[in-house]
C-alpha positions in Angstrom: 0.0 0.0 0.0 2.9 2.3 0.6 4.0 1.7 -2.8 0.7 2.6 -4.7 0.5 5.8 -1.7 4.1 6.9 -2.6 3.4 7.0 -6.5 -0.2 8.2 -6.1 0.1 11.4 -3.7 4.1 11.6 -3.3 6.3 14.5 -4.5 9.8 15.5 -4.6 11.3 16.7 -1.5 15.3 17.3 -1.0 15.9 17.1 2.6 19.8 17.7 3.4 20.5 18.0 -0.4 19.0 14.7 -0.8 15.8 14.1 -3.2 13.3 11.6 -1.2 9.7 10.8 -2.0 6.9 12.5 0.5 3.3 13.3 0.5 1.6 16.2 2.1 -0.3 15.4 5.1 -2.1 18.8 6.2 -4.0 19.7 9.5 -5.6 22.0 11.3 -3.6 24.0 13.9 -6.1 24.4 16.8 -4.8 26.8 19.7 -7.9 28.9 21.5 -7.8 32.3 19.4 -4.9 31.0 17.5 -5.5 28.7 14.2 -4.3 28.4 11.0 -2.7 25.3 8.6 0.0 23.2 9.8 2.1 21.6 7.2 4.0 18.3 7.7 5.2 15.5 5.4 5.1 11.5 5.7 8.7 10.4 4.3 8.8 7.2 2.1 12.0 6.3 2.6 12.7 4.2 5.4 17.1 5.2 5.3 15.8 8.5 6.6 16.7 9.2 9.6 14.7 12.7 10.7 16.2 15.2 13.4 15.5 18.9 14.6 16.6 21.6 12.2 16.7 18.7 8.9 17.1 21.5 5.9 13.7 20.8 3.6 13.5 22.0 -0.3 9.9 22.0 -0.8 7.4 23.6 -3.0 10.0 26.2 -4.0 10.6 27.6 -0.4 12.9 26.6 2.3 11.9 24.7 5.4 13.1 23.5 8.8 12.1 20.3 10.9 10.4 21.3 13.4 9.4 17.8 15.3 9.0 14.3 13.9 7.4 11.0 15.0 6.9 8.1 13.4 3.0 7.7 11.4 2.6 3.6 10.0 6.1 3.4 10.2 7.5 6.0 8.1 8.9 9.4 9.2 6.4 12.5 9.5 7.7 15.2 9.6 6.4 19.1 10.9 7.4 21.8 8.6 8.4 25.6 9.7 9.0 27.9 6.9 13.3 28.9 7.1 13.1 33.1 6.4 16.7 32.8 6.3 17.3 30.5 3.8 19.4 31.8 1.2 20.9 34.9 3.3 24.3 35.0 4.3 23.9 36.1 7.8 21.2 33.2 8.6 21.4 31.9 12.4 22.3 28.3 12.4 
């Protein structure tokens, strides 16, 4: 099923200057007053080993790893758009 998922709903991603196979998996961000779209990934590639901070090329902007867990097995991974992406004085 993974397979037919992967091939069906999955896209390009490079995370860490590497291209890997992901699908979108979107929610709602609930928080009182506060709400809005959360963006995170499920990562078909079981090498992938995911961590705080991973760099993600996505959708022609820049992301950061926010949090991971593990979702049927694969990675997921939450997305935080990287402003300094691409700047030379960027905080690491």
């Amino acid at each position: 099923m993974d397979d037919v998922t992967a091939r069906r709903f999955g896209q390009a991603v490079v995370i860490n200057g590497r291209t890997i196979c992901a699908a979108e998996h979107a929610f709602t961000a609930d928080m009182g007053p506060l709400s809005g779209e959360g963006v995170s990934l499920i990562v078909f590639d079981r090498a992938y080993q995911p961590e705080r901070h991973d760099r993600v090329e996505w959708q022609e902007k820049h992301w950061r790893v926010t949090r991971w867990q593990f979702y049927n097995g694969k990675p997921q991974i939450w997305l935080e758009e990287d402003k300094s992406a691409g700047t030379e004085t960027g905080t690491e």
